[in-house]
C-alpha positions as CSV (number, residue, x, y, z in Angstrom):
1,X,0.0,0.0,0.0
2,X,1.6,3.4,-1.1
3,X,2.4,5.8,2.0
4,X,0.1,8.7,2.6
5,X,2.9,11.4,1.4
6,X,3.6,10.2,-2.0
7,X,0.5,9.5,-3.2
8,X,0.0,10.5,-6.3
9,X,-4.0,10.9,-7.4
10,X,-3.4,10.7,-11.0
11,X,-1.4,7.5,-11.0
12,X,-3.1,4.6,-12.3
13,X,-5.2,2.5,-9.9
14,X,-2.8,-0.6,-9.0
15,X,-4.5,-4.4,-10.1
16,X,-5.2,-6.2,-6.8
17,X,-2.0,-8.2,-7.9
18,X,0.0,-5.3,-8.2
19,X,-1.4,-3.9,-5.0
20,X,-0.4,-7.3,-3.2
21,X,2.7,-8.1,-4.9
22,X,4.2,-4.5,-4.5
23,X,7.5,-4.1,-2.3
24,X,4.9,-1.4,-0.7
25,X,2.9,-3.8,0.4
26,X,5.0,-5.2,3.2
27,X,4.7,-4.4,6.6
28,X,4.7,-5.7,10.0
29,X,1.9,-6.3,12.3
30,X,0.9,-8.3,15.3
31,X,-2.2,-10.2,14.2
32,X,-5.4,-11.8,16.6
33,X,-7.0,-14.9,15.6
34,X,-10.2,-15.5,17.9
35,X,-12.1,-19.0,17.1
36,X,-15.6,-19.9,18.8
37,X,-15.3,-23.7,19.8
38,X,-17.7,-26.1,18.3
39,X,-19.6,-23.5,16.9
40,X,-20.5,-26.2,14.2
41,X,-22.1,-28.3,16.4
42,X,-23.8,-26.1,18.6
43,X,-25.8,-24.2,15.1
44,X,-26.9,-28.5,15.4
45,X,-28.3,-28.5,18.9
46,X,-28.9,-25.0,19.5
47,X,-32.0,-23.0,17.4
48,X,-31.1,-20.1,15.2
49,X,-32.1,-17.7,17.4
50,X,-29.9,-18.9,20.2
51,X,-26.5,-19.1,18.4
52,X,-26.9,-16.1,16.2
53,X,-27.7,-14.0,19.7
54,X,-24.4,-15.3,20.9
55,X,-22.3,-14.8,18.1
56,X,-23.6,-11.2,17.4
57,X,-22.7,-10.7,21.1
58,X,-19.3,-12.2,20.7
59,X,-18.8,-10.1,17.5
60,X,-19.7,-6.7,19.6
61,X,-17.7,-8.0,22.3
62,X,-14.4,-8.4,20.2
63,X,-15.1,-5.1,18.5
64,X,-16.0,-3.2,21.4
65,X,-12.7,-4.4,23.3
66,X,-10.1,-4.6,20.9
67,X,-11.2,-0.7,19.7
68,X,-10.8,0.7,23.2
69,X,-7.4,-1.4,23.9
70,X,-5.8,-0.7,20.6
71,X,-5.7,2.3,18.0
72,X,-6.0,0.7,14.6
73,X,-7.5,-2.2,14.7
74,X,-8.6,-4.1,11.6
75,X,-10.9,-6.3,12.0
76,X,-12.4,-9.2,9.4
77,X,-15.1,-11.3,9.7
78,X,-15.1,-15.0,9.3
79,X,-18.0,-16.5,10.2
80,X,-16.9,-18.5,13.5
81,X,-14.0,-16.4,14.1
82,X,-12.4,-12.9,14.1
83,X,-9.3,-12.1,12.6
84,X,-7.7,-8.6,14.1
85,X,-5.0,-6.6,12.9
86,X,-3.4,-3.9,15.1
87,X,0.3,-2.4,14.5
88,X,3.1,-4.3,15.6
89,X,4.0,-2.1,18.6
90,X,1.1,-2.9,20.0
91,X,1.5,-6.3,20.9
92,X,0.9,-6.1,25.0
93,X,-2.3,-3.8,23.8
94,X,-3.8,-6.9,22.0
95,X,-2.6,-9.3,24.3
96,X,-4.5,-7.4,26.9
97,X,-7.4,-7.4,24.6
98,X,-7.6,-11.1,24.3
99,X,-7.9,-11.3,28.5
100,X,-10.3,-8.8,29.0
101,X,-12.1,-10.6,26.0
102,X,-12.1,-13.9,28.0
103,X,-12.5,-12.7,31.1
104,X,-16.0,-10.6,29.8
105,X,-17.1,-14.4,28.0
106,X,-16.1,-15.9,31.6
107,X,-18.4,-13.1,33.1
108,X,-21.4,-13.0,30.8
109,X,-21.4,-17.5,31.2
110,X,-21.7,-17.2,34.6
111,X,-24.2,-14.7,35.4
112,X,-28.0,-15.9,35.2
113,X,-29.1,-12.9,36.8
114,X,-31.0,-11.3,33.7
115,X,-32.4,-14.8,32.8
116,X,-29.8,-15.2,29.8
117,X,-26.2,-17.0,29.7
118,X,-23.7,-16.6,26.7
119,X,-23.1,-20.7,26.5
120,X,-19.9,-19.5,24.3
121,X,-15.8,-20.3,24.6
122,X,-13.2,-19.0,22.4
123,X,-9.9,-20.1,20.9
124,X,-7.3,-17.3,21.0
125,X,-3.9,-17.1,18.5
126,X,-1.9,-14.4,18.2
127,X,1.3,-13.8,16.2
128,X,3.2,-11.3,14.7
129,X,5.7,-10.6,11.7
130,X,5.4,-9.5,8.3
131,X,2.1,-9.6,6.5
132,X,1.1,-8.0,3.2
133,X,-1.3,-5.5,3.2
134,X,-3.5,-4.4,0.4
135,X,-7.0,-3.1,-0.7
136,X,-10.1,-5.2,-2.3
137,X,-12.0,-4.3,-5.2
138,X,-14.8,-3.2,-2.6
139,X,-12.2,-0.9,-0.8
140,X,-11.7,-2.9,2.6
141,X,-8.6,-3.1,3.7
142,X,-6.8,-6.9,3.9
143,X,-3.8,-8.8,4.5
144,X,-2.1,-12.2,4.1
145,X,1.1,-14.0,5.0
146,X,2.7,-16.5,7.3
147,X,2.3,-14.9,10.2
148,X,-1.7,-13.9,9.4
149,X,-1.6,-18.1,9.2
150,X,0.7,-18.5,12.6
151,X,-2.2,-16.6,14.2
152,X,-4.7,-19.0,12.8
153,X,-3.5,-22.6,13.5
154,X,-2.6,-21.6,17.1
155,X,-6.0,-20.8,17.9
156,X,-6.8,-24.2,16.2
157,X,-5.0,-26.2,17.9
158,X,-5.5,-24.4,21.4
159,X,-8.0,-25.5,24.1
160,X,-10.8,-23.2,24.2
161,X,-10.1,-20.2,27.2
162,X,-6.8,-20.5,26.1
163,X,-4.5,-17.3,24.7
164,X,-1.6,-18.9,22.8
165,X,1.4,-16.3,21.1
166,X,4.1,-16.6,19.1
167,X,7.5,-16.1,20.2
168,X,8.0,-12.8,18.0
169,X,5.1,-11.7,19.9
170,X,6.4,-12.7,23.0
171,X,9.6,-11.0,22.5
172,X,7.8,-7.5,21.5
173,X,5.4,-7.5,24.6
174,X,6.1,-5.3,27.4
175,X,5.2,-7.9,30.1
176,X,4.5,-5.2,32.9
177,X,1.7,-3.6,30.9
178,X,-0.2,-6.6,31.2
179,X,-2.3,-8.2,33.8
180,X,-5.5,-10.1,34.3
181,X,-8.3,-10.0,37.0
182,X,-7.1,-13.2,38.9
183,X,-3.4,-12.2,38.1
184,X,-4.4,-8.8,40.4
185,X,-6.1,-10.9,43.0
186,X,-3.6,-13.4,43.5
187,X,-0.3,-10.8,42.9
188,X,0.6,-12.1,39.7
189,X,4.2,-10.6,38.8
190,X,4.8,-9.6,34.9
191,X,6.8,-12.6,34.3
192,X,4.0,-14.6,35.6
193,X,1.6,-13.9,32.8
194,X,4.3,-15.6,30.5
195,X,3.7,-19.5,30.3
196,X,7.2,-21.4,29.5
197,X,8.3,-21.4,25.9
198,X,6.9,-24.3,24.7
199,X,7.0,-25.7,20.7
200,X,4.0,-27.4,18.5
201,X,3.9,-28.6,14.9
202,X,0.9,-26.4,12.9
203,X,-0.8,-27.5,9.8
204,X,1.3,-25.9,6.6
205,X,4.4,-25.2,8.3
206,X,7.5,-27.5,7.6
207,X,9.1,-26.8,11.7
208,X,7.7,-26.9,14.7
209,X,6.4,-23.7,15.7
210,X,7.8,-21.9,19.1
211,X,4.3,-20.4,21.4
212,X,4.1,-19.2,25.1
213,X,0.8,-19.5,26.3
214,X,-0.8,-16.4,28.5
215,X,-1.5,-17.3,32.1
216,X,-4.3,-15.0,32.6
217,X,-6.6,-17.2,34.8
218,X,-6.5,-19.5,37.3
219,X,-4.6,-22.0,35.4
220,X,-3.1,-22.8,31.8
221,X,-5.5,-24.2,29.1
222,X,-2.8,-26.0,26.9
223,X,-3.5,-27.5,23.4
224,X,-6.7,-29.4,22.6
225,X,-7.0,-32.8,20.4
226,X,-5.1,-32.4,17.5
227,X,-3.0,-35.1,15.2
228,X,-0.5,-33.6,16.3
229,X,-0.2,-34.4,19.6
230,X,-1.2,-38.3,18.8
231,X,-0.5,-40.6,22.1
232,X,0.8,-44.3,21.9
233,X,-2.5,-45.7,23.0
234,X,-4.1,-44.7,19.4
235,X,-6.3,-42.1,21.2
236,X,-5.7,-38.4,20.6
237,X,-4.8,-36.5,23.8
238,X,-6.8,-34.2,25.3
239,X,-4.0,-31.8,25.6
240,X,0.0,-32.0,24.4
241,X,1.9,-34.3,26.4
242,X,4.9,-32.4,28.2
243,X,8.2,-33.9,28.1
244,X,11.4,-32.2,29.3
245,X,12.3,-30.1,26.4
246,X,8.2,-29.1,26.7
247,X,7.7,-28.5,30.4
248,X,3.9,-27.1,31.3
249,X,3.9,-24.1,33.4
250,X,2.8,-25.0,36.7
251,X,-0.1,-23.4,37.9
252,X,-1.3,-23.2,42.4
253,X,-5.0,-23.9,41.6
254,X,-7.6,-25.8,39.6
255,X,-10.5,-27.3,40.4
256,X,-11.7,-28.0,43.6
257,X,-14.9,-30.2,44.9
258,X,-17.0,-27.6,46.9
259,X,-17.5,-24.5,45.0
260,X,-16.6,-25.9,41.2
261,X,-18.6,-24.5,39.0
262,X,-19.0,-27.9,37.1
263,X,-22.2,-30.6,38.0
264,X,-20.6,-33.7,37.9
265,X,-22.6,-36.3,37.2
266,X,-22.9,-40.2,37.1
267,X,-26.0,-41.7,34.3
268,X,-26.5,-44.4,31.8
269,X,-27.2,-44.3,28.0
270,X,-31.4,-44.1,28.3
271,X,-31.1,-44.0,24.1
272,X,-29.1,-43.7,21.7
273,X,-29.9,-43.1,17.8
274,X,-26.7,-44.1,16.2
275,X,-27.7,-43.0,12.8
276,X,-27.6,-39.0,14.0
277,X,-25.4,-39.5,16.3
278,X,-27.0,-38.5,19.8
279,X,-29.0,-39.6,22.4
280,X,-30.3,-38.9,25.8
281,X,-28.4,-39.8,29.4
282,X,-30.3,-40.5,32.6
283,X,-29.3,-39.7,36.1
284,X,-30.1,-42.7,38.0
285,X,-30.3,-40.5,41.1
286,X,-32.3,-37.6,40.5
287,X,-34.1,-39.2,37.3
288,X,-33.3,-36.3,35.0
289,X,-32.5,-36.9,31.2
290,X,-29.6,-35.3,29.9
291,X,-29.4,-34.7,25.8
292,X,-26.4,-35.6,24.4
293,X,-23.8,-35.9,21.1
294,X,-21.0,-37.8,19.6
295,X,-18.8,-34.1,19.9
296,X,-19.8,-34.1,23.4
297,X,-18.0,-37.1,24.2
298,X,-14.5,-36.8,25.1
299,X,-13.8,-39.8,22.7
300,X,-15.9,-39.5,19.8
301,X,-15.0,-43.1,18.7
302,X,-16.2,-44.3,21.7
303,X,-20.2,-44.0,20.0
304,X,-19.1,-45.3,16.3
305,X,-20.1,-49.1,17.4
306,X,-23.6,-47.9,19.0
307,X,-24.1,-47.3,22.7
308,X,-26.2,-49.6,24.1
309,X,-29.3,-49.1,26.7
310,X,-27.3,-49.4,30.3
311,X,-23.9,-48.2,29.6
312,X,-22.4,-46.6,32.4
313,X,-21.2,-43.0,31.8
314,X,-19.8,-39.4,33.8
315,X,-20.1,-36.2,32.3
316,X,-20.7,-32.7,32.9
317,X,-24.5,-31.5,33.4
318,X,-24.7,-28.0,30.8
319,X,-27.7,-25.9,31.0
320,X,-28.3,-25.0,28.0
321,X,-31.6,-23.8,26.1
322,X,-33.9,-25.4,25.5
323,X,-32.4,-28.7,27.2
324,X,-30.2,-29.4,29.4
325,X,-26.8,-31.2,28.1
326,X,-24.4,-34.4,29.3
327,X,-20.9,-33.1,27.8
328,X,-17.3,-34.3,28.4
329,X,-18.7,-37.6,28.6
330,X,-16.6,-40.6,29.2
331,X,-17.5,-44.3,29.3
332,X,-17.4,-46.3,32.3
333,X,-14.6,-49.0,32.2
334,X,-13.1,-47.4,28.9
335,X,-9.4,-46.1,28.5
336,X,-8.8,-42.4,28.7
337,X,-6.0,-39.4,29.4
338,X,-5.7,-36.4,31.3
339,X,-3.6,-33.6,32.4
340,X,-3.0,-32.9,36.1
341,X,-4.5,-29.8,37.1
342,X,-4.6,-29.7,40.7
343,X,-2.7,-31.6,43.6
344,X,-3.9,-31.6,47.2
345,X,-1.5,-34.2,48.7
346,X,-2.6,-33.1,52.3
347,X,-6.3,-33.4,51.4
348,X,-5.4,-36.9,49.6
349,X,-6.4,-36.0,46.1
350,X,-6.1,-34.9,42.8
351,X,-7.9,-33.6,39.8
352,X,-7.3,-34.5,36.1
353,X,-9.2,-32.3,33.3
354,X,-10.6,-34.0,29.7
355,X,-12.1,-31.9,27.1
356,X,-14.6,-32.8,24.6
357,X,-14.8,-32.0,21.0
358,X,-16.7,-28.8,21.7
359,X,-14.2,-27.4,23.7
360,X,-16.2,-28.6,27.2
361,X,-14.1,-29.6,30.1
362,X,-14.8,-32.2,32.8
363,X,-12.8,-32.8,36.0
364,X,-12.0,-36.0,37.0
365,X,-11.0,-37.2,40.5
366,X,-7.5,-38.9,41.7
367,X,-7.5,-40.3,45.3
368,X,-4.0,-40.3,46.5
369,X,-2.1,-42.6,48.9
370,X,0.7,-42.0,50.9
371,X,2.6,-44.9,49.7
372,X,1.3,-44.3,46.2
373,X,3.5,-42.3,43.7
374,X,3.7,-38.5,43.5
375,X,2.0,-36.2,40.4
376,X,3.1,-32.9,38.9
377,X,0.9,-29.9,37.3
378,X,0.8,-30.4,33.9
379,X,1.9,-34.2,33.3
380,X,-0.2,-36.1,31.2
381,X,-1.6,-39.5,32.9
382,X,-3.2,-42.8,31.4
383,X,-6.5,-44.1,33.6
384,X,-9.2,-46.3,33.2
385,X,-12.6,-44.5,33.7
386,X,-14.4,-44.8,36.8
387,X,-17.7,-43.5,38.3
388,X,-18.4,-42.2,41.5
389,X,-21.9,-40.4,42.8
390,X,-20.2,-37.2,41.9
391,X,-18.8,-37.9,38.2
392,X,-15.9,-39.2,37.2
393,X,-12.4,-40.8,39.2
394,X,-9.8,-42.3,37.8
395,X,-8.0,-45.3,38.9
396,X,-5.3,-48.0,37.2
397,X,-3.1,-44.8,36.6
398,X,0.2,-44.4,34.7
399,X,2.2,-42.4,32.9
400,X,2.9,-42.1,29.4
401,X,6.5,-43.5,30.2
402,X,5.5,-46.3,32.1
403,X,3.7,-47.7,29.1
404,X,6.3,-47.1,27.0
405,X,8.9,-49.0,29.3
C-alpha cells in the first residue's frame, strides 16, 4: 500500500495483484486470531435464534474491546471467528485485549441474573511478523502471509479459554503492561503472565512452531485434540503431552470439589440413535435426562459401534436452552488421558481435566495414597474410567512413560 505522502491521485489505480505483490505492500503487524469452539455443532443442537444472539454478542464483544485497547484495529469477519489486525508495537495492547475478551465471556457465562447466559468459549492465537497488506476491489482493507496463518492454527489447535502467542510476539510484549483480574487478586508478577516457551507442529508449516501461552486465569488451558499431539494408546490426547524439552507451566489452583462451577454427574445411556449420532443420558439419582452428542463425548470413537441401553457413563450437566446437556462424557470402564490440574497431597487427592470435541471440560477425581506415587501440574496420565456419585475418578493410573517401558 503506497504511503500517505507520496500518493500521487493521478497514478493509475494498482490491479489487486500489483497492490499485493508491490515491495509497498510489506509491513509488520501483530495479528489476533479469535475461534468460537464447536460453533459447528452447537448451530446443530442449539435454534437459530440462540447461536446467532451469541455470536452477534461475541462479534460486539471483540469489537468493542479490541477498539478501546488498541488504535487501529482491523478487523475481518469470518464466520466462526475474528481475525484482528493492530500495529506491531502494540502487541501487550492486543494481548490485553484477548484477556479482558475472556474474562467478559467468563463473566457473561456465569451470570443468570438477567435470565440469559452466553453458552460460548473461544480459541485465541496471536502472532506477529510481516504480512502484506492491500485493498479489495470493494475498498476494505486486507492482508495475508505466514504470520496472518501463525495466528490461525494456534487458535486451532488451542483449548478453548486459552491465549496462545508466538514467540515474535512474545519477544515484543512489554510484560509489565499486562495483567488479568485473577493475576491482580492473587499478585501475579509480569513474568508470571508468561507461560514457559513451549513448541508445537501447525498444519502448513515444515518446523515446529515456538508459542508461550498467557497465564491470565487461574490455570493454563494447553492444546486441545489435534493429530499432532497423537498418544501411543491410538487415542488423541486431550492436551500436548509435556516432556522435558516441553515442560507445562505450573499453575497453584484448579478445580476444587466444593465450590466448582461444574455438575458432575454419574448416568447411563437411556437411548441412543446411532444414525444422528445423539442420544439422551439418565441420572439414575435424581431421574433427569440429559441430551447428548457424539462431539460431546470426550472420545468420539467411543459412539461409532452404538451405545447400548445401560452403559455406564460421567459427564458434565450444561444448561443450556432449550435442554439441558451431558458433555465431556466418558464411558465407564473405557481407557482415557488427562492432564493434572490440581494436587492436594494433604487433602489426599487430585484432579485431572478431559475436554470434549466442543471445547467442554470435565474434571476428573484422583485419590491419593501415601505410599502411592507422587504427580506434577501439567503431566499427562493414562487411567481407566471410573464413576463415582459425583462424576468421574480415575483409577489404574500411569504415565505415558511407564507404558512405554
Amino acid at each position: 500500500m503506497p504511503d500517505a505522502a507520496n500518493f500521487n491521485p493521478n497514478a493509475k489505480p494498482l490491479t489487486l495483484w500489483e497492490a499485493i505483490a508491490s515491495d509497498e505492500s510489506r509491513t509488520k503487524k501483530t495479528v489476533l486470531f479469535l475461534d468460537i469452539a464447536g460453533s459447528t455443532a452447537a448451530k446443530e443442537s442449539q435454534p437459530e435464534a440462540t447461536w446467532v444472539t451469541t455470536t452477534a454478542w461475541f462479534y460486539a464483544k471483540v469489537l468493542e474491546i479490541v477498539e478501546r485497547r488498541c488504535g487501529k484495529a482491523v478487523f475481518k469477519f469470518l464466520g466462526d471467528g475474528i481475525m484482528v489486525t493492530v500495529d506491531n508495537d502494540e502487541a501487550a495492547q492486543a494481548i490485553m485485549g484477548a484477556i479482558e475478551v475472556q474474562e467478559a465471556i467468563n463473566e457473561a457465562r456465569g451470570d443468570d441474573a438477567g435470565g440469559r447466559v452466553i453458552d460460548l468459549a473461544i480459541c485465541i492465537g496471536i502472532a506477529s511478523g510481516d504480512v502484506r497488506v492491500f485493498t479489495t476491489p470493494d475498498g476494505a482493507v486486507d492482508f495475508l502471509g505466514s504470520t496472518c496463518d501463525r495466528a490461525s492454527r494456534l487458535s486451532s489447535v488451542a483449548t478453548p479459554n486459552a491465549i496462545l502467542i508466538d514467540r515474535a510476539t512474545g519477544l515484543s510484549t512489554n510484560w509489565n503492561k499486562i495483567e488479568s483480574r485473577v493475576g491482580k487478586v492473587t499478585h501475579r508478577k509480569a513474568e508470571e503472565y508468561q507461560g514457559d516457551p513451549q513448541r508445537v507442529a501447525l498444519k502448513g508449516f515444515s518446523s515446529a512452531v515456538d508459542y508461550f501461552e498467557v497465564f491470565w486465569d487461574h490455570q493454563l488451558y494447553g492444546l486441545k485434540s489435534s493429530p499432532v499431539t497423537a498418544v501411543t494408546t491410538g487415542r488423541l490426547s486431550a492436551v500436548v503431552t509435556p516432556t522435558a524439552d516441553n515442560p507445562v507451566k505450573p499453575v497453584q489452583s484448579g478445580p476444587q470439589p466444593k465450590g466448582a462451577k461444574e455438575d458432575r454427574r454419574r448416568g447411563v445411556v437411556k437411548f441412543w440413535n446411532g444414525e444422528k449420532h445423539f442420544g439422551r443420558i439418565a441420572d439414575p439419582r435424581t431421574g433427569e435426562e440429559f441430551h447428548t452428542h457424539r462431539k460431546l463425548f470426550v472420545y468420539p470413537e467411543d459412539t461409532d459401534e452404538g451405545l447400548k441401553e445401560g452403559t455406564e457413563v460421567v459427564f458434565v450437566a450444561l444448561d443450556s436452552s432449550p435442554r439441558r446437556l451431558a458433555a465431556a462424557v466418558l464411558v465407564v470402564g473405557n481407557d482415557a488421558e488427562g492432564k493434572v490440574v490440581s494436587v492436594r497431597e494433604d487433602q489426599g487427592h487430585a484432579w485431572l481435566r478431559v475436554f470434549d470435541m466442543c471445547g467442554n471440560s470435565g474434571p476428573v477425581y484422583l485419590r491419593l495414597t501415601p505410599q502411592g506415587p507422587t504427580y506434577k501440574l501439567g503431566e499427562m496420565l493414562s487411567f481407566c474410567v471410573a464413576a463415582t456419585d459425583r462424576g468421574a475418578m480415575a483409577v489404574d493410573v500411569s504415565r505415558e512413560e511407564d507404558e512405554a517401558a
